[in-house]
C-alpha positions in Angstrom: 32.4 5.4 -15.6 29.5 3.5 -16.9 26.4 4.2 -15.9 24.4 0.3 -15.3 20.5 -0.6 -15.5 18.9 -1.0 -12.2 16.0 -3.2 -12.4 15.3 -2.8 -9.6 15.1 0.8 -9.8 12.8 0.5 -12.1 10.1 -1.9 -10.1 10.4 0.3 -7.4 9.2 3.5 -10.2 6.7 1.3 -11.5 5.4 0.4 -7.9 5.0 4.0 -7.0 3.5 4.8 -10.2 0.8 2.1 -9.8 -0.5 2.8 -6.9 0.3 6.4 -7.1 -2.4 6.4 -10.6 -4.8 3.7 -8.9 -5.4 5.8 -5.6 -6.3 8.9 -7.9 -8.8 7.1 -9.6 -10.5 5.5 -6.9 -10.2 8.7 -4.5 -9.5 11.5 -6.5 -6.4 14.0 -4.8 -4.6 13.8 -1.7 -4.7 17.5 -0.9 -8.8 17.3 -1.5 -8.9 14.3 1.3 -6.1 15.9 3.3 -4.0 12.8 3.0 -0.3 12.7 2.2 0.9 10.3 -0.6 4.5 9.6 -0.2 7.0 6.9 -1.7 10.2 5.7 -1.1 12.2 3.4 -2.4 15.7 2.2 -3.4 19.0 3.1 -2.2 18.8 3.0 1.8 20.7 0.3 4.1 19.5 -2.4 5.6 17.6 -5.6 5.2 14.7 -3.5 4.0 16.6 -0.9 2.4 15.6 -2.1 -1.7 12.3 -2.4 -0.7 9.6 -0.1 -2.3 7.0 1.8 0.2 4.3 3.5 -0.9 2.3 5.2 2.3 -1.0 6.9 2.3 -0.9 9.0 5.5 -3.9 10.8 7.5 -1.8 13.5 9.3 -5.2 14.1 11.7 -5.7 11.1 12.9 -2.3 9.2 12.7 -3.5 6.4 10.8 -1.5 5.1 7.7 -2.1 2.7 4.7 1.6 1.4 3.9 2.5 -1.0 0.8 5.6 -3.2 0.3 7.4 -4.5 -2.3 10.1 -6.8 -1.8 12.3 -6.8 -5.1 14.8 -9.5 -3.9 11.8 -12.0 -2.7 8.8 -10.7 -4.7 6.9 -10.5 -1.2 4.0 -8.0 -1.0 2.9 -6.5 2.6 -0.1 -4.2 3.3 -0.6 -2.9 6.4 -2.8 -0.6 8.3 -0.7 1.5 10.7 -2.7 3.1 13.7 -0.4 5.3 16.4 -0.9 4.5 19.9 0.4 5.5 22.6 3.2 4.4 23.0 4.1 2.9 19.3 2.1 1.7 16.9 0.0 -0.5 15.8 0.4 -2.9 12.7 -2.9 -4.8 10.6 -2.3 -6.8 8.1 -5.1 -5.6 5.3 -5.7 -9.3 4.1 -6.2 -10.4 7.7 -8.2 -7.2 8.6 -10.2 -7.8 5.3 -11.1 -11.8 6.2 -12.2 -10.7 9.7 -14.5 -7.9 8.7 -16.2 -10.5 6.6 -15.5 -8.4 3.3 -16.4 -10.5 0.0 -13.2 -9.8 -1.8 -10.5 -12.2 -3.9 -8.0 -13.3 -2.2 -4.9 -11.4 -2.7 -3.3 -14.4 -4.6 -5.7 -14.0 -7.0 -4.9 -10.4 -8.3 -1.1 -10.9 -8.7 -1.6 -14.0 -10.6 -3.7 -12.3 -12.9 -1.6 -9.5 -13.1 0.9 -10.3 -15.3 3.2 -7.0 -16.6 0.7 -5.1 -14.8 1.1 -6.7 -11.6 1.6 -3.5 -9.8 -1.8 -2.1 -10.7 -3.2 -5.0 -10.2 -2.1 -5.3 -6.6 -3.1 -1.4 -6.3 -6.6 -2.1 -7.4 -7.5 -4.9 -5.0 -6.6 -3.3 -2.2 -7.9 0.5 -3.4 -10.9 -1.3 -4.9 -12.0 -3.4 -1.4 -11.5 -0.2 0.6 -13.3 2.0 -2.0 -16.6 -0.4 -1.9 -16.5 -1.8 1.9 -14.5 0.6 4.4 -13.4 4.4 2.5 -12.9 5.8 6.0 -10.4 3.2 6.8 -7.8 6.2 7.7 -10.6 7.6 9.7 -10.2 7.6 13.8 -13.9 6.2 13.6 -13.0 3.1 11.9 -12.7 0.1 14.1 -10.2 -2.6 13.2 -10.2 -4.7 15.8 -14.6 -5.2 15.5 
């Protein structure tokens, strides 16, 4: 039996890591916000099944921030989830961002300039632009669609 390096694997660890590190040091702990942080990753089925998700979940108000990490492609997606009744709701955070008229770098930007620290870099645009222009974005009071 030989046991084989999964790259993979290891993009999906370093994805969760990232944003897992970068969300503490913009907001501080999960438990103090009464968030829930959760990743998954790896060996599921599907078309989506290697993907890497990292979720940031309001429980209260049903709202979630989700990231995805294509390994196979390299495509990124970041999302605002809202639950409605009935289903859910999906905003694209780039979209969402343009529309509010937030002055941030375009997303294109920050993985270019990433490098071997793409991940973090990724992590901190998106944690950085909510940090300065919307914290309360998994709030019920915050308004996407204004």
């Amino acid at each position: 039996m030989s046991f084989g390096f999964d790259p993979n694997q290891n993009l999906q660890n370093d994805f969760a890591e990232a944003f897992y590190s970068e969300f503490k040091e913009f907001f501080g702990e999960e438990t103090d916000l009464g968030y829930e942080l959760y990743f998954l990753g790896g060996a599921e089925s599907g078309p989506k099944g290697s993907w890497a998700t990292f979720t940031i979940r309001n429980p209260f108000s049903s709202r979630a921030l989700v990231f995805r990490y294509d390994p196979t492609s390299g495509s990124f997606y970041a999302m605002l989830k809202i639950q409605v009744l009935p289903g859910e709701e999906d905003w694209d955070l780039d979209s969402l961002f343009r529309r509010k008229g937030y002055p941030v770098s375009e997303f294109g930007d920050s993985q270019t300039a990433g490098g071997e620290w793409i991940f973090h870099s990724v992590a901190r645009h998106y944690f950085g632009t909510i940090f300065r222009f919307c914290p309360r974005i998994l709030e019920p009071d915050f308004l996407p669609e204004e």
